[in-house]
C-alpha atoms as one frame of an Amber mdcrd trajectory, in Angstrom:
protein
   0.000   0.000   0.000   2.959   1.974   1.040   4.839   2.077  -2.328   1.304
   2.165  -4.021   0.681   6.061  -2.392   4.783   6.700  -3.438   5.007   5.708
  -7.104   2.428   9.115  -8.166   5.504  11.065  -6.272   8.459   8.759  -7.506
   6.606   9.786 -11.606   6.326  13.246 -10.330   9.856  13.458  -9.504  10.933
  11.793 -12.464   9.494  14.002 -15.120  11.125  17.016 -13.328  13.915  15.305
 -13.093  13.988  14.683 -17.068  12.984  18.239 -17.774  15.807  19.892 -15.569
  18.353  17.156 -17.528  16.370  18.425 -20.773  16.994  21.845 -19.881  20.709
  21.489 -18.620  21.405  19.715 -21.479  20.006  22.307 -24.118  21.870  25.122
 -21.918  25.305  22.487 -22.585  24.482  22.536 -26.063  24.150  26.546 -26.281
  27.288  27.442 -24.641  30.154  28.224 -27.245  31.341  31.228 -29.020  28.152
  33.278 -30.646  27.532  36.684 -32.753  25.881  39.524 -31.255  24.402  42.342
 -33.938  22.782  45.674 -34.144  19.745  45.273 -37.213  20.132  47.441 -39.727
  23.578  48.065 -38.605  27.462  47.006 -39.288  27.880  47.001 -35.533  28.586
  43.782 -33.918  30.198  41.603 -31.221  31.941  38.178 -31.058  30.220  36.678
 -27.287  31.446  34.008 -25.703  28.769  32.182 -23.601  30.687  30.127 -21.287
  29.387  26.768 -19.376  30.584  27.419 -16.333  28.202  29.590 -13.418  29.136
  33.109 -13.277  28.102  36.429 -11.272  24.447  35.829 -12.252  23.875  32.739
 -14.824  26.784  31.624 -16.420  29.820  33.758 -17.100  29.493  35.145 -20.502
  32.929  37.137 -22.172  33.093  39.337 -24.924  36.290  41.214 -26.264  36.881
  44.914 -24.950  36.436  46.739 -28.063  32.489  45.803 -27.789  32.325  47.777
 -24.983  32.437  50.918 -27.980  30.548  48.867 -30.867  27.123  47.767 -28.586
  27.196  50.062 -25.544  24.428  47.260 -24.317  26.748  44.789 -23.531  27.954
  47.281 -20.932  24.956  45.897 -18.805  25.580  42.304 -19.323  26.798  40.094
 -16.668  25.934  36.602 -17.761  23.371  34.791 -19.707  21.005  31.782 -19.412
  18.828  29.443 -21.088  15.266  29.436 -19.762  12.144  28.070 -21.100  13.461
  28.168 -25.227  15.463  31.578 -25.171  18.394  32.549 -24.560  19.029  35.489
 -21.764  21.419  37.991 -21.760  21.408  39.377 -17.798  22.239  42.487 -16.510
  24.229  42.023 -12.774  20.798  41.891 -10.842  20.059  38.398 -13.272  17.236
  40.308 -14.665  16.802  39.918 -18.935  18.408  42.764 -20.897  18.077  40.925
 -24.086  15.425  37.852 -24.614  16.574  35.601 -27.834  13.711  33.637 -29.124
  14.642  30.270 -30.908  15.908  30.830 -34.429  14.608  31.672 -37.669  15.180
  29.782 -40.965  18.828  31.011 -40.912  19.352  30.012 -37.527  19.590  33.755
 -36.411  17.634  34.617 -33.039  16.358  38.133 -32.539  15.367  40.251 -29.583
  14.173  43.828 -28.531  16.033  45.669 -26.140  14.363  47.849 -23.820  14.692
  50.956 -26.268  13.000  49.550 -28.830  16.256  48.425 -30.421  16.751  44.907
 -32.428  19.593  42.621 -31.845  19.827  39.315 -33.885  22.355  36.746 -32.110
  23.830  33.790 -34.577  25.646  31.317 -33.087  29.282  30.629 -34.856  29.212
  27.796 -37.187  25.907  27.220 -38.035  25.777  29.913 -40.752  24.570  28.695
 -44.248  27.172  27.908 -46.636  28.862  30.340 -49.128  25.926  30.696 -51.729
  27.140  29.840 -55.581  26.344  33.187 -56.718  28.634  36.306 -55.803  28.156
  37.542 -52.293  28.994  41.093 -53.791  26.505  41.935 -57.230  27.865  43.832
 -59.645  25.720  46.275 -59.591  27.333  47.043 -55.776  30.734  46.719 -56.889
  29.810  49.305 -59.737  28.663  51.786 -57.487  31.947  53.502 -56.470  32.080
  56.153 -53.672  32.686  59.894 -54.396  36.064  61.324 -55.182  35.798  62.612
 -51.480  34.721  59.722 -49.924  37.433  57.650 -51.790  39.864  60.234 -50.473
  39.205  61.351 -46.757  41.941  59.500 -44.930  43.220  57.787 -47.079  46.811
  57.454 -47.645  48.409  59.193 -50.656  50.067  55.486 -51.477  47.250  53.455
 -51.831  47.655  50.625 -54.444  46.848  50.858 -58.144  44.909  47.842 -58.837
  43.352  45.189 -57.055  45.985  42.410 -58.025  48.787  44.780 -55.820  46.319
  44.282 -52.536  46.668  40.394 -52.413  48.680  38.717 -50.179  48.884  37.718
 -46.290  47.777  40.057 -43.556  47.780  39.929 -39.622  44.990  41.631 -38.065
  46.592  43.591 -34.606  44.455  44.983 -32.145  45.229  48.316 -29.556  47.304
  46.173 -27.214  47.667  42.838 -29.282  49.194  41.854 -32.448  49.134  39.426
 -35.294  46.314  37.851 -33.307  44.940  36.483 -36.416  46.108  36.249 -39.835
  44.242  36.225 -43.397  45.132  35.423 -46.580  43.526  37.788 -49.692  44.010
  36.171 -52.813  42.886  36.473 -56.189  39.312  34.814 -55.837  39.087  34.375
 -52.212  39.813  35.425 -49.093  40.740  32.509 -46.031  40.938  33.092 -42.180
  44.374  30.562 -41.098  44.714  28.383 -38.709  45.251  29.223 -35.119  43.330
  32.551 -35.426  43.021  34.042 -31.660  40.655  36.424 -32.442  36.892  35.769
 -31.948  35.612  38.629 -33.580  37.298  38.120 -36.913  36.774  34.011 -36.574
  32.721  34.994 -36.175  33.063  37.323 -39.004  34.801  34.511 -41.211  35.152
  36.632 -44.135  35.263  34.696 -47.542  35.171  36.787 -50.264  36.774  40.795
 -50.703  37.104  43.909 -53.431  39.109  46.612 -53.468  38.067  49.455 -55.812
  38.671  53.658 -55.529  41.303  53.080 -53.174  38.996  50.921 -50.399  39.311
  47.518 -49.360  36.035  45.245 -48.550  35.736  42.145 -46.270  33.135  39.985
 -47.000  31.623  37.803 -44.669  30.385  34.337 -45.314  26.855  35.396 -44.462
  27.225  38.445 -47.277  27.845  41.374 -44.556  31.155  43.771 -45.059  33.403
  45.621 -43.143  35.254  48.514 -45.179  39.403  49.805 -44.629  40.955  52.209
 -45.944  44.560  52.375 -46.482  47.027  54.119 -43.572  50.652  52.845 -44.591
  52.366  50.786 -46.669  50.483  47.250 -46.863  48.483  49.041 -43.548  44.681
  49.368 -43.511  41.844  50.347 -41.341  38.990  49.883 -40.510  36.592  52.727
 -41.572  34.459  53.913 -39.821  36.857  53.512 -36.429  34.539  51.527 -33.896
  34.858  49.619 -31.637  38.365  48.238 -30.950  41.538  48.594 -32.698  41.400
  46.899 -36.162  44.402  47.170 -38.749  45.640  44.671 -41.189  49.438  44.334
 -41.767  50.975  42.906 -44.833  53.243  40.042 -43.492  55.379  37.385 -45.050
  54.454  34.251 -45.514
């Protein structure tokens, strides 16, 4: 009679028991190195969202130089995974940003409390390179102004495209060659060993260089544009965010 009246509780405890493994398990499988994104924006953030507890949730890490780029992560302190999205928590473990699951893409999105959209993508599960070119031609004929082509730019910059290729390290204000890239003819190729997370989220695949600019393109079709400062030196332009030059090594 006894374990009649106990089996209803041992069930009970059971099920929760499955649902908190269900839950830990899904919170397992979200930790890893993600992209945080401004809509409508080029600003954006490599996040790291760590397994292990931290000051509220678990400890989530982001490089310095998004600090600059999305002011909001100033009020992060962690993140969780609760009830199908993902939480980004300010230091009281309250939601600044609520990431429902993902879209066809795999791309969540949320609405800060300003009426602001971020989309968070989580880094590796981005489509593959389409066949088509992630740059049309009717973008690459569109050429910037005389003035835009010239405000900063240095008096050196190269002639043609084919004088741009080579290998570049990417340093940052206090670290360099923390990531190196090689631009060649039909392609460009993040190499191994790459210690930077924003660049390795940003993957780019594909880049043109045309009225004295040079564009990154990502594998997801998004750019980020320099400008040349030096001999085999370029920036980025605008200048957000953190540090970010490439540097013509040698192989």
């Amino acid at each position: 009679m006894r374990l009649r009246r106990l089996l209803p509780v041992l069930g009970l405890l059971a099920w929760t028991g499955g649902a908190a493994a269900q839950e830990a398990g899904t919170a397992r499988d979200t930790a890893g190195p993600w992209e945080l994104a401004l809509e409508g924006s080029f600003r954006r953030c490599g996040l790291m969202l760590a397994a292990e507890p931290g000051p509220v949730g678990q400890a989530l890490r982001f490089p310095a130089g998004c600090r600059r780029a999305l002011p909001v992560v100033n009020g992060i302190a962690g993140w969780r995974f609760e009830g199908g999205l993902i939480q980004l928590l300010d230091r009281e473990g309250q939601p600044v940003l609520a990431f429902a699951g993902p879209d066809g893409e795999g791309i969540r999105s949320a609405e800060s409390g300003s009426g602001e959209r971020y989309s968070l993508a989580q880094a590796g599960a981005r489509p593959a390179a389409p066949e088509t070119p992630l740059v049309t031609q009717a973008a690459l004929s569109t050429l910037p102004s005389a003035r835009e082509a010239s405000r900063d730019s240095w008096a050196g910059a190269p002639a043609t495209a084919a004088a741009v290729t080579g290998l570049y390290t990417l340093d940052r204000f206090v670290e360099k060659d923390v990531c190196r890239v090689m631009l060649r003819a039909d392609a460009a190729q993040v190499q191994e060993g790459c210690r930077d997370p924003g660049l390795a989220l940003f993957d780019p695949t594909a880049w043109h260089y045309e009225a004295g600019r040079l564009t990154l393109v990502a594998r997801r079709g998004h750019s980020v544009e320099l400008i040349p400062v030096g001999e085999g030196r370029w920036r980025r332009d605008p200048e957000i965010g953190t540090t970010f030059v490439l540097r013509r090594v040698e192989p």
